[in-house]
C-alpha positions in Angstrom: 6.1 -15.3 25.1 4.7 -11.7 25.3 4.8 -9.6 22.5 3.9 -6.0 22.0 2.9 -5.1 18.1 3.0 -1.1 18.1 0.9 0.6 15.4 -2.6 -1.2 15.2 -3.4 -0.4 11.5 -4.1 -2.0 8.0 -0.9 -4.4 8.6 -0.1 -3.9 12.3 -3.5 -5.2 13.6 -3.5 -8.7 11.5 -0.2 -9.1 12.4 -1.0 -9.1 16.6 -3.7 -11.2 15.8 -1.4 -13.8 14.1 1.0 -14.0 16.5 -1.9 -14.5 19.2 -3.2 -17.4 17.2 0.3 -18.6 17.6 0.9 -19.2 21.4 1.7 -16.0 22.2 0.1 -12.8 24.5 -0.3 -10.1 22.5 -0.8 -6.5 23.8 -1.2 -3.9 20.9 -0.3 -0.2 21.0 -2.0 2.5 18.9 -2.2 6.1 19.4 -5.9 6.2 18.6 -8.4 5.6 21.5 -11.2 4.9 19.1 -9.4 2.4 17.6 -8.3 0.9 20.6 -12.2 0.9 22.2 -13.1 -0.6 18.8 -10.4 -3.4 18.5 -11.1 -4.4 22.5 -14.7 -4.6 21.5 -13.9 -7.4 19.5 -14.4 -5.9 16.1 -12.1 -4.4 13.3 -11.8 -0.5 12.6 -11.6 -0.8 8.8 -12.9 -3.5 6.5 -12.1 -5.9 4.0 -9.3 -7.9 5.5 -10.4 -11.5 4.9 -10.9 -13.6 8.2 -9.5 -10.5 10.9 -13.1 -9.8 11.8 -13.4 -14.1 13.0 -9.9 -14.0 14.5 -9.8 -10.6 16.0 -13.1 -11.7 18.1 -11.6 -15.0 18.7 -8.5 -13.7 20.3 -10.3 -11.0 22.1 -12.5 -13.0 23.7 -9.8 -16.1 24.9 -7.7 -13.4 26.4 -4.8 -13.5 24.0 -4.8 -10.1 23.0 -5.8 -6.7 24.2 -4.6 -2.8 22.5 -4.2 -0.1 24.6 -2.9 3.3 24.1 0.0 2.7 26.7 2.7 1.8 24.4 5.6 1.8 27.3 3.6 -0.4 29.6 2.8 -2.6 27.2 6.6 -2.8 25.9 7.5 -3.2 29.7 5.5 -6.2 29.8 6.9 -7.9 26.6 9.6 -10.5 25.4 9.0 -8.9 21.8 8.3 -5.6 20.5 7.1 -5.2 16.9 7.0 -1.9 15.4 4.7 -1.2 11.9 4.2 2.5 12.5 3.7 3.9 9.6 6.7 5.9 7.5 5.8 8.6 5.1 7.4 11.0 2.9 7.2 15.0 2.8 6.0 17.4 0.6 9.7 17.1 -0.6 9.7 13.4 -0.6 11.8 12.9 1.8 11.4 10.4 4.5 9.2 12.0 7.6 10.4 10.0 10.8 8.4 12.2 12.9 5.7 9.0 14.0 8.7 6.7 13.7 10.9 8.2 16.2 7.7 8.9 18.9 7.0 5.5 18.6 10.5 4.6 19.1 11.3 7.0 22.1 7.6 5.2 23.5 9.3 1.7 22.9 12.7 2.7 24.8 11.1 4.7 27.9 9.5 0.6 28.3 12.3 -1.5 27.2 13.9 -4.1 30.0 16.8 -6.2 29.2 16.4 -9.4 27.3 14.0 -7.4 24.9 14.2 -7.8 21.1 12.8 -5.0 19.1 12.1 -5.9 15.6 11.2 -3.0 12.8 8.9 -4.4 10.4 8.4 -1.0 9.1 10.1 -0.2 5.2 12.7 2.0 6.0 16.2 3.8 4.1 19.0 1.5 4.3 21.0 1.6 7.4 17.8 3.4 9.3 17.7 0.4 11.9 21.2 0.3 13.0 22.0 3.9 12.9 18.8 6.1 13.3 16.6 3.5 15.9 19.0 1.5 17.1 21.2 4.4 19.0 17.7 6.0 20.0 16.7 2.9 21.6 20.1 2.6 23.5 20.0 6.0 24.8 17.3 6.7 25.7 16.5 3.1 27.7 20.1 3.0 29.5 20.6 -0.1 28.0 23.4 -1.7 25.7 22.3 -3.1 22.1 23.2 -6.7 21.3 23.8 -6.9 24.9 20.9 -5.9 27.3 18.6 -5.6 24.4 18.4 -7.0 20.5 17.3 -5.3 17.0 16.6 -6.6 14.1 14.7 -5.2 10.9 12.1 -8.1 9.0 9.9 -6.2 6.8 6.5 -6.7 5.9 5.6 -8.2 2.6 1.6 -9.1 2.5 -1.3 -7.2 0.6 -4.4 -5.7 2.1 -7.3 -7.7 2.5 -5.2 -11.2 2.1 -3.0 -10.4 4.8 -3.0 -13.9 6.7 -2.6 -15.5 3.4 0.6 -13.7 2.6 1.8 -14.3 5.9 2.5 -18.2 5.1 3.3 -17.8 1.1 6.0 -15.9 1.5 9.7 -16.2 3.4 9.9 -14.1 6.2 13.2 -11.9 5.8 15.6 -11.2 8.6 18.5 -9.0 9.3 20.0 -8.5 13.1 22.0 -5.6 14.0 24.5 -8.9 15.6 24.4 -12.3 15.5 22.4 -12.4 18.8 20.1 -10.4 17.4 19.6 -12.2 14.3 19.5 -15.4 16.6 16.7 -14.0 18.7 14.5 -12.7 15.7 14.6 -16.2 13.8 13.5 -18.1 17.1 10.4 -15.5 17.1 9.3 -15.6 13.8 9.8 -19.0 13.3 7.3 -19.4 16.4 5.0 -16.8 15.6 4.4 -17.6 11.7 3.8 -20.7 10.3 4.6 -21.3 6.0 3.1 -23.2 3.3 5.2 -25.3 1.7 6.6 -23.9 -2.0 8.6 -26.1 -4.3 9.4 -23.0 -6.8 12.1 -21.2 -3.4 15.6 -22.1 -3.9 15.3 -22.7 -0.6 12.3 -23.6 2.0 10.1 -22.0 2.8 10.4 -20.5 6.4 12.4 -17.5 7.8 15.5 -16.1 5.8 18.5 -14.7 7.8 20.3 -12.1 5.2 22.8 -11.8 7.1 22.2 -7.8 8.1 19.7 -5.2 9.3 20.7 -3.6 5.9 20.5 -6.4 3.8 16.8 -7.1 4.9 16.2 -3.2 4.4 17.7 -3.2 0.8 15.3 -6.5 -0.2 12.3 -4.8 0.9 13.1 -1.9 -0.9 14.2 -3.4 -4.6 11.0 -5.4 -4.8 9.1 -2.6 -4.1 10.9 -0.3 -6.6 11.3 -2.7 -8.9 7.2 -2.8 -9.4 7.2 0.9 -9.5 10.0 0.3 -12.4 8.1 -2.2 -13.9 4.8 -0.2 -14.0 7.0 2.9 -15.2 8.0 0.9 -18.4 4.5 -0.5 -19.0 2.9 2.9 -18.9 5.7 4.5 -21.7 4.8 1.4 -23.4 1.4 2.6 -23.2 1.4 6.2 -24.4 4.1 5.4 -27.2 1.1 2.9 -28.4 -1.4 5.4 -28.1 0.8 7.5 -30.9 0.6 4.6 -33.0 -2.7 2.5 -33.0 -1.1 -0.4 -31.0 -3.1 -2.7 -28.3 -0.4 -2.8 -25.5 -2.0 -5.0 -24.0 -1.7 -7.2 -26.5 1.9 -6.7 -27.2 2.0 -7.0 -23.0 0.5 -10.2 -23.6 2.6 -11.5 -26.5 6.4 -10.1 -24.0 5.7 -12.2 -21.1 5.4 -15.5 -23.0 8.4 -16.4 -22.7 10.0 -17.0 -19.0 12.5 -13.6 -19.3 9.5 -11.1 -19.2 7.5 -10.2 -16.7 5.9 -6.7 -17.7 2.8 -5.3 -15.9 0.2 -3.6 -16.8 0.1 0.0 -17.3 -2.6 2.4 -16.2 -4.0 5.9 -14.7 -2.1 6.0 -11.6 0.0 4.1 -9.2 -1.1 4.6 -5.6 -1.1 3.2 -2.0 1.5 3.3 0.6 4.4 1.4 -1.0 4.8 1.8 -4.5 4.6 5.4 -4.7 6.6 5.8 -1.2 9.5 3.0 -1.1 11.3 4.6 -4.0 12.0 7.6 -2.7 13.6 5.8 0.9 15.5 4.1 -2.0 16.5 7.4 -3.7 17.3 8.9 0.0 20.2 7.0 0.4 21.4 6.5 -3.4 20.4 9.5 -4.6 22.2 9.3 -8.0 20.1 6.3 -9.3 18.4 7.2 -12.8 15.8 4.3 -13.5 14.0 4.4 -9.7 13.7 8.2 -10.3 12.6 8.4 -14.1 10.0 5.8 -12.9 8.6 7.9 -10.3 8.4 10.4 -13.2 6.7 8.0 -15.3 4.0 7.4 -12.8 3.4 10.3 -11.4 2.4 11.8 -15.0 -0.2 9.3 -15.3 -3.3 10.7 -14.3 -2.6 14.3 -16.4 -1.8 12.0 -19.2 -5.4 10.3 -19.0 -7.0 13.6 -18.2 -5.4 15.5 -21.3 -6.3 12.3 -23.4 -10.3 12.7 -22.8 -9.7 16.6 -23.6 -8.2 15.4 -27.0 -11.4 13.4 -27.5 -13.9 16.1 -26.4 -12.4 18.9 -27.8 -11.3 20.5 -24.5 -12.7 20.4 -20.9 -13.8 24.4 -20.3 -17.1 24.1 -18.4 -17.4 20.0 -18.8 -18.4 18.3 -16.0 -16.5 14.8 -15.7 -17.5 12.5 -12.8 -14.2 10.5 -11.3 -15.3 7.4 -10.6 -13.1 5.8 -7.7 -11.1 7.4 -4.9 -9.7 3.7 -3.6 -6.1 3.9 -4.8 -7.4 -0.4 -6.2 -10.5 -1.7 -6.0 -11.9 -2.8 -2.3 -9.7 -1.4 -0.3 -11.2 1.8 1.3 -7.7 3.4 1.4 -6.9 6.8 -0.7 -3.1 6.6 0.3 -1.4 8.3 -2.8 -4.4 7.7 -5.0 -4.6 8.6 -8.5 -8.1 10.6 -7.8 -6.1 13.3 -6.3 -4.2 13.8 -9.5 -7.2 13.6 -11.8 -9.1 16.4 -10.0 -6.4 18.3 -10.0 -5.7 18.0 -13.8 -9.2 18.1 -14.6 -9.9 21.7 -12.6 -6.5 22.8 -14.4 -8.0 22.3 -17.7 -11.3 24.1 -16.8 -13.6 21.2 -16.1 -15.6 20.4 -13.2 -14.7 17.2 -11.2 -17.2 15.5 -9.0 -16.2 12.2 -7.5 -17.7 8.7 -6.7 -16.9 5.4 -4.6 -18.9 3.1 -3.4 -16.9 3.1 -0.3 -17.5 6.1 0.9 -20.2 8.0 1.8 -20.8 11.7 0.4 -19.9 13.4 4.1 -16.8 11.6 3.6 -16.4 12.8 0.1 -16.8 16.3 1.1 -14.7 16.6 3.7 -11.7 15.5 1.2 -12.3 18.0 -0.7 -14.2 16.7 -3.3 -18.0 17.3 -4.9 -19.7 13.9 -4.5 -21.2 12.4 -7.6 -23.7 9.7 -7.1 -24.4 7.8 -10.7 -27.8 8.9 -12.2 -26.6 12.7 -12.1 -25.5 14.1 -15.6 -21.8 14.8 -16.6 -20.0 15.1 -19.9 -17.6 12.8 -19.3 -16.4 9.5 -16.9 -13.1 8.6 -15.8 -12.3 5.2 -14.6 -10.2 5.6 -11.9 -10.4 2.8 -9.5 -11.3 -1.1 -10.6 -14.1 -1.4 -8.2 -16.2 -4.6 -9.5 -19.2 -2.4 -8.8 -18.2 -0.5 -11.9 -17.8 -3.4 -14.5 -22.1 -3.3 -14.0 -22.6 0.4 -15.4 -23.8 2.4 -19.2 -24.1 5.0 -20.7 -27.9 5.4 -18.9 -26.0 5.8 -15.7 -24.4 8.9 -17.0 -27.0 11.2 -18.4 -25.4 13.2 -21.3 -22.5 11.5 -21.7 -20.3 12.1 -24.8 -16.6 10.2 -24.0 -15.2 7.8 -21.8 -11.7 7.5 -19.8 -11.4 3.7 -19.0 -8.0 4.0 -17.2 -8.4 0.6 -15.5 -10.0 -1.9 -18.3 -12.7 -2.4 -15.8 -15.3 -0.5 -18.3 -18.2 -2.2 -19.7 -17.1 -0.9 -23.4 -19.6 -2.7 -25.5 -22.4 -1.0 -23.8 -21.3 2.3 -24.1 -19.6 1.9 -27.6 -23.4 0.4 -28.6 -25.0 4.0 -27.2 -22.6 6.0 -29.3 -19.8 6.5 -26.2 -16.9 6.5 -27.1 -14.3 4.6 -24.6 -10.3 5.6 -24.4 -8.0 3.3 -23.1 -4.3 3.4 -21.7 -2.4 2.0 -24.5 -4.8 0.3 -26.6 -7.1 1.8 -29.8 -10.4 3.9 -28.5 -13.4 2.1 -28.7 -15.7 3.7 -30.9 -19.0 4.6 -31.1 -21.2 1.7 -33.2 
């Protein structure tokens, strides 16, 4: 079959190619030219998804997939259309459908009958049936669950394990109609193939949940429910910084029995789910009290960290503190809701001076977010932790001429080495390290 994947980024792009290792012809659609030229050339526009670089050549080069920036020819030419376009939120954190609904009204102006359109996008409950679905029927001529099908299976993988995730986990379903929902589990169950898992209650494979809004609500509760979980584990945190308390510890000592599962708190939540999911969640049940406090919770983070190395240093007026990581995690070149943004904030709010460091990027790129690029070596008064790059766990005190406290707000510090050169090291929820 032919299938068209719309939106050729992190997710979108390892997504074409897996369904092009699967027996199908794969045409994706991006807006970008540069990303198309790149992609046709064989080779990946961003790094550090594991095997896309090997399969992305393979598949360009056997003639099983191509991208172009013609999203209605391509969807003209298809049996399948898949949309992961991303969905943001505004500065008043409500869902902005602007790229959502161009992509859609690009999809429609394409679609011939005997088409199924599945959203893979994380969207508001009842988004598919009422926002996309009526769009797509409107503006094509044609007649939903008749003349064309629609069905929402969101995505569920992790950045740079993408393939992997793809076979671990089920594959969730929902049809706008029981032709629909038949159409979408004969494609996925083509297009993906599962490892076997003895801890489902049931096999491993495609799951129906019986509705568009089903399969748009199970997205969005395990995607809250982390935010939730995080929330908790960083009030944990700061109610065991007012006492002396390890959290980690007490983190540790919770989940040993089978009924707790508590994360692990820290100086930010960031990336394009966590911080973005609860709030399609909140669009539609606007009332709830735990998703909300949690976004509270979270979002507090990185002021929290920043007034707890003031505390240590006696204030911030005139300090220079280098932020070390712009990557909302470690490895992934991605700054989506990052935590850095909050710190620099906080920090030029309290009178220091931020400069900022990643491995990842390069100092032009530094600058032109806004930032003063640090580079180690330079001196500064102060460190923050803010990204678990493994390039950090390898650095001292001597990297940091003139330093007098450390932020660790991702236990990737090398403690010992700075607590041995009279640094002290502060912690989310756990006792400072002091100087020896």
């Amino acid at each position: 079959m032919n299938v068209c994947v719309v939106g050729l980024g992190k997710i979108g792009l390892p997504l074409a190619v897996q369904f092009a290792r699967s027996d199908c012809r794969v045409f994706g659609a991006d807006i970008s030219e540069a990303a198309v030229a790149t992609i046709n050339g064989g080779a990946a526009p961003f790094p550090g998804e594991t095997h896309l670089d090997d399969y992305l050549a393979e598949v360009i080069a056997d003639g099983s997939f191509s991208a172009t920036t013609d999203t209605t020819a391509a969807v003209r030419d298809s049996d399948v259309v898949v949309i992961v376009v991303p969905l943001i939120v505004d500065d008043q954190s409500r869902p902005d459908f602007v790229a959502m609904d161009a992509a859609t009204r690009s999809v429609a102006a394409g679609l011939t009958p005997g088409t199924l359109v599945s959203y893979e996008t994380t969207l508001p409950v009842g988004t598919t049936r009422n926002r996309f679905t009526p769009m797509l029927a409107e503006l094509s001529g044609l007649e939903a669950g008749t003349d064309f099908f629609v069905c929402f299976s969101p995505e569920r993988v992790y950045s740079g394990r993408i393939f992997a995730d793809l076979r671990k986990y089920p594959k969730l379903i929902g049809g706008i109609d029981d032709a629909s929902t038949k159409r979408s589990i004969e494609f996925y169950e083509h297009a993906l193939q599962f490892d076997d898992r003895d801890d489902l209650a049931q096999p491993n494979g495609v799951w129906d949940l019986g509705s568009a809004e089903a399969s748009e609500l199970a997205k969005l509760a395990e995607t809250t429910y982390r935010d939730i979980n995080i929330g908790f584990a960083n009030e944990l945190a700061k109610y065991s910084d007012t006492v002396g308390i390890d959290v980690r510890a007490v983190i540790e000592a919770s989940n040993s029995q089978p009924f707790s599962h508590i994360h692990q708190p820290g100086i930010s939540v960031g990336g394009h789910c966590i911080p973005v999911y609860p709030r399609f969640y909140l669009s539609e049940d606007p009332t709830a009290l735990i998703p909300a406090a949690a976004r509270t919770a979270n979002t507090g983070m990185p002021g929290y960290a920043v007034q707890r190395l003031a505390d240590q240093l006696g204030g911030l007026q005139g300090a220079t503190v280098a932020v070390l990581g712009i990557a909302y995690r470690g490895g992934v070149k991605e700054s989506a809701f990052s935590g850095v943004f909050g710190v620099v904030d906080a920090l030029s709010i309290a009178g220091a001076t931020p400069v900022v460091e990643d491995p990842m990027y390069t100092d032009e790129e530094i600058s032109a977010m806004g930032f003063t690029p640090y580079r180690t070596g330079q001196p500064c008064d102060g460190v923050i932790f803010q990204t678990d790059h493994e390039e950090y766990r390898n650095l001292g005190p001597t990297d940091f001429p003139g330093i007098r406290s450390v932020m660790d707000g991702r236990n990737v510090a090398n403690a010992p080495a700075f607590t041995a050169a009279g640094v002290p090291v502060l912690f989310i929820g756990a006792p400072t390290a002091d100087a020896s």
